[in-house]
C-alpha positions in Angstrom: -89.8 56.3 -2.6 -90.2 59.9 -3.1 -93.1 61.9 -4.4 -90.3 63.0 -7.2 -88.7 59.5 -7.6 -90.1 57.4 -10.5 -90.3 53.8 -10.5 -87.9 52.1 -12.6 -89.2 50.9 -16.0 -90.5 47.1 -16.0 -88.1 44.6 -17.7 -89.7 44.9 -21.4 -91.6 47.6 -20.5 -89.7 49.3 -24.1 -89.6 46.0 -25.8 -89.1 46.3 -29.6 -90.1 43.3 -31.7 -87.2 42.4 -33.8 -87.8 42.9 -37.9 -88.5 39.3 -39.3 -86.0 38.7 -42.5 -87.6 35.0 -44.6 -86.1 35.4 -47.7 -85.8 30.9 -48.5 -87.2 29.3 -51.7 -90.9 28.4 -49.8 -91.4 31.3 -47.2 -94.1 33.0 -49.5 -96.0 29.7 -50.1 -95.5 28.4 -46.5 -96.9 31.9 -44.6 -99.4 31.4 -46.8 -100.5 27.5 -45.8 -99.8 28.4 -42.0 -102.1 31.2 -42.0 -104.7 29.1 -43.7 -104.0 26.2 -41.0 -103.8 28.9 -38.0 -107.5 30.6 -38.8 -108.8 26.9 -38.7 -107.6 25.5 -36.2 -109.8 24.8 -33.2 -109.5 27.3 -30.1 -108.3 24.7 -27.5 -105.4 24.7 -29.6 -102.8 27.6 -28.3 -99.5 28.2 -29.0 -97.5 26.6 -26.3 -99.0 23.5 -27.7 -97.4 23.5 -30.9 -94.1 24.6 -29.8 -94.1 21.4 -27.5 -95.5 19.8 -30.3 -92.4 20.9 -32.2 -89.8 20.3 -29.7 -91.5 16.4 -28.6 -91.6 15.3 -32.0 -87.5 16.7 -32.5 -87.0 13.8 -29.4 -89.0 11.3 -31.1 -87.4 11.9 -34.4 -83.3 11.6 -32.5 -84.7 8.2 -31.0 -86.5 7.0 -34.7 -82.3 8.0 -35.3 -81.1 6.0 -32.9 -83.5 2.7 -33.6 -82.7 2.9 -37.2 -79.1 1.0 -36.0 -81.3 -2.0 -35.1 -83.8 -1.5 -37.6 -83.3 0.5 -41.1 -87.1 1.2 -41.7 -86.9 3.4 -38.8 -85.4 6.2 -41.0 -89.3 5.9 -42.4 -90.4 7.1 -38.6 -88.5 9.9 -39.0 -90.1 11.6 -41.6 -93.6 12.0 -39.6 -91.9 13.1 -36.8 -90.2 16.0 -39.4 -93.3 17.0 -40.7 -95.4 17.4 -36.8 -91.9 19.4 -36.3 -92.4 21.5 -39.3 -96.2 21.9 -38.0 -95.2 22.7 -34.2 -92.0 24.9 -34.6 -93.8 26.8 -37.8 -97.3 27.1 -36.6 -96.7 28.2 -33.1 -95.8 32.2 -34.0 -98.0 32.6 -36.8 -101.1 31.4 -34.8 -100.6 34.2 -32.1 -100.3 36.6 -34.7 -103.3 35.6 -36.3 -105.3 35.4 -32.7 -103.5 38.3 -31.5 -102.5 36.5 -28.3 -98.6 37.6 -28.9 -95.8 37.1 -25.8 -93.0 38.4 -28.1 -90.3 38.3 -25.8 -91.4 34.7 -23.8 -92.4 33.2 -27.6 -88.7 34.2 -28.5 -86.8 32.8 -25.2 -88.8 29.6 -24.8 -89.4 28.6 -28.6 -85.4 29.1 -29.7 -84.4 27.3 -26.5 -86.6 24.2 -27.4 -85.4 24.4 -30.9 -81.2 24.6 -30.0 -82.1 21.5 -27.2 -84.8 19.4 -29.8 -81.7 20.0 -32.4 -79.4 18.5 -29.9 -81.3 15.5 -29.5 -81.6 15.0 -32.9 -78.1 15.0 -33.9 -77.6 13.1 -30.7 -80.1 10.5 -32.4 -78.3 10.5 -35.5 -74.7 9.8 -34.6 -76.2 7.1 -32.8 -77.6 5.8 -35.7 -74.0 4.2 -38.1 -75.1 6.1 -40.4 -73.4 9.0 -40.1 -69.5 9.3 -38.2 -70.2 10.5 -34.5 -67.4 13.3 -35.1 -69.4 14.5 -38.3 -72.7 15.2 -36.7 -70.9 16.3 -33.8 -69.2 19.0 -36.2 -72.0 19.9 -37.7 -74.0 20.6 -34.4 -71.2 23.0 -33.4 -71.8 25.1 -36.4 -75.7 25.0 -35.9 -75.3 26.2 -32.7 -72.7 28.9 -33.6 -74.7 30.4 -36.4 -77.9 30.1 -34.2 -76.2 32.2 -31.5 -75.0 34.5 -34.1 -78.8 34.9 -35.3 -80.0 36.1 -32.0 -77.4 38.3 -31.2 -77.6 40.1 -34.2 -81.4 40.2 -33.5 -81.1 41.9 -30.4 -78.2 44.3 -31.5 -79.7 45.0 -35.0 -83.1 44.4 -34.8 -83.3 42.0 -37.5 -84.2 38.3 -36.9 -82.7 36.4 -39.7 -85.2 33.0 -40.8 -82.8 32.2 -43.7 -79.9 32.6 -45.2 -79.1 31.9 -48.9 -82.7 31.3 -49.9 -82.5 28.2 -47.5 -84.4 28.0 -43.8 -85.4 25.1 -41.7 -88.6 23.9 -44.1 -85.9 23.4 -47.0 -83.3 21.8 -44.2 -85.9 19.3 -43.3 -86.7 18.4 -46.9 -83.4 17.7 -47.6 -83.3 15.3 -44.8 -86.2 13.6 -45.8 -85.2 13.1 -48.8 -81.9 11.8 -47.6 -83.4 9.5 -45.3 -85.1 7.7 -48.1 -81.9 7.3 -50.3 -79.9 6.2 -47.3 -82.8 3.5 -46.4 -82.1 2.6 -50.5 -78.2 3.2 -50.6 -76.4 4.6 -47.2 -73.1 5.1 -49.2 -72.5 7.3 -51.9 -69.7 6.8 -54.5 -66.9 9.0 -54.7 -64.0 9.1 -56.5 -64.2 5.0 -56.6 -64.5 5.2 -52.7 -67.8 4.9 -50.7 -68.4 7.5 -48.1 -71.5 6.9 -45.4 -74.3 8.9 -47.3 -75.0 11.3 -44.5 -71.3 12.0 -44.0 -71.0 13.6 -47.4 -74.4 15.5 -46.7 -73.6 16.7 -43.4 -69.6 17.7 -44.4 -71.4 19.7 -47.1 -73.8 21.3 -44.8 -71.1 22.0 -42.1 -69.2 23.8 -44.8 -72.4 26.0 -45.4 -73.0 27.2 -42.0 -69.3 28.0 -41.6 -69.6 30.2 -44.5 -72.8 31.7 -43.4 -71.5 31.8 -39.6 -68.0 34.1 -41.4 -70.2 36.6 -43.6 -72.9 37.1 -41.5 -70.5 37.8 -38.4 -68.3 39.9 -40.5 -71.2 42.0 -42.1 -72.5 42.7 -38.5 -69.3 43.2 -37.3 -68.8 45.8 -39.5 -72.2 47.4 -39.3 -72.2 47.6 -35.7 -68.4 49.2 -35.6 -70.1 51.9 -38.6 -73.1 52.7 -36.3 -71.1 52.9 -33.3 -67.8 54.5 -34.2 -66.4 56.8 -30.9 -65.2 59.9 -32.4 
């Protein structure tokens, strides 16, 4: 290298953390509880620990899934597995923010990896479980996936990292599948029309239909502000 050649940039050397958009029905209350939980927790305790926290327990919960074909009261062993989730995948950011130990671009690759594979397992667990038609969860994955990849692309084109849409994030997703868990452990049909329909079906069709229409207006509204800010003249 020359005395006049500069070395090329390091990859991330420019990195831009992304704008953080939580708008769901508990984001104020839950920052709130996470940072309460982060400033106590003991300093052995880092980060990559709760995100493999997060991402073991979404295994554990797709096998309590799977069991609950043999054994009903397994849709119980779910819930605990939820809620070390919900304590893993939530806590892991906000306790390098707090410690200001931040790796914004490995946090970001690594934690959203875990969370599209943990997810997979899941669903994996549940269409195992006869409690929900194979082609249904299968369906619905598809969509979770699609909107998830739409999410990060429009983080790294726009600058915006999208927690929630419609008031609703993963802390109100995993609610309402606690919740259904315990009816289906009560009642795993619903009633409709005078037909029964497997309880999760119904939930998950719903669900699907959601993400769809998220997946449509988020990709057109993105679509169209990137062809705005980018138009050749």
């Amino acid at each position: 290298m020359t005395p006049t050649q500069e070395a090329p940039p390091k990859p991330g050397k420019h990195f831009k953390t992304a704008d953080r958009a939580h708008t769901s029905l508990l984001a104020e209350a839950e920052k709130r509880t996470l940072i309460w939980i982060a400033t106590r927790l003991p300093a052995w305790v880092n980060s990559d620990h709760l995100t493999a926290l997060g991402f073991v327990s979404l295994i554990f919960a797709g096998a309590s899934y799977w069991y609950a074909r043999y054994n009903a009261g397994a849709l119980l062993l779910v819930i605990p597995f939820l809620a070390l989730n919900w304590f893993g995948d939530s806590l892991d950011g906000t306790l390098a923010r707090v410690r200001n130990r931040q790796r914004p671009r490995y946090g970001f690759y690594v934690d959203h990896m875990l969370d599209a594979v943990g997810m997979s397992f899941l669903m994996a667990g549940l269409a195992l479980s006869g409690y929900i038609s194979p082609l249904i969860a299968g369906v619905f994955l598809i969509f979770y996936l699609l909107l998830s990849i739409e999410i990060y692309l429009a983080t790294y084109t726009i600058g915006t990292f999208h927690l929630s849409y419609w008031h609703f994030g993963p802390t109100e997703l995993r609610i309402l599948l606690v919740i259904g868990n315990l009816f289906a452990l009560w009642r795993p049909y619903a009633l409709i029309a005078g037909r029964d329909f497997l309880l999760f079906d119904v939930g998950f069709a719903v669900g699907t239909a959601a993400l769809a229409a998220i997946l449509v207006q988020a990709t057109v509204k993105h679509i169209a502000l990137l062809y705005l800010e980018e138009t050749l003249r």
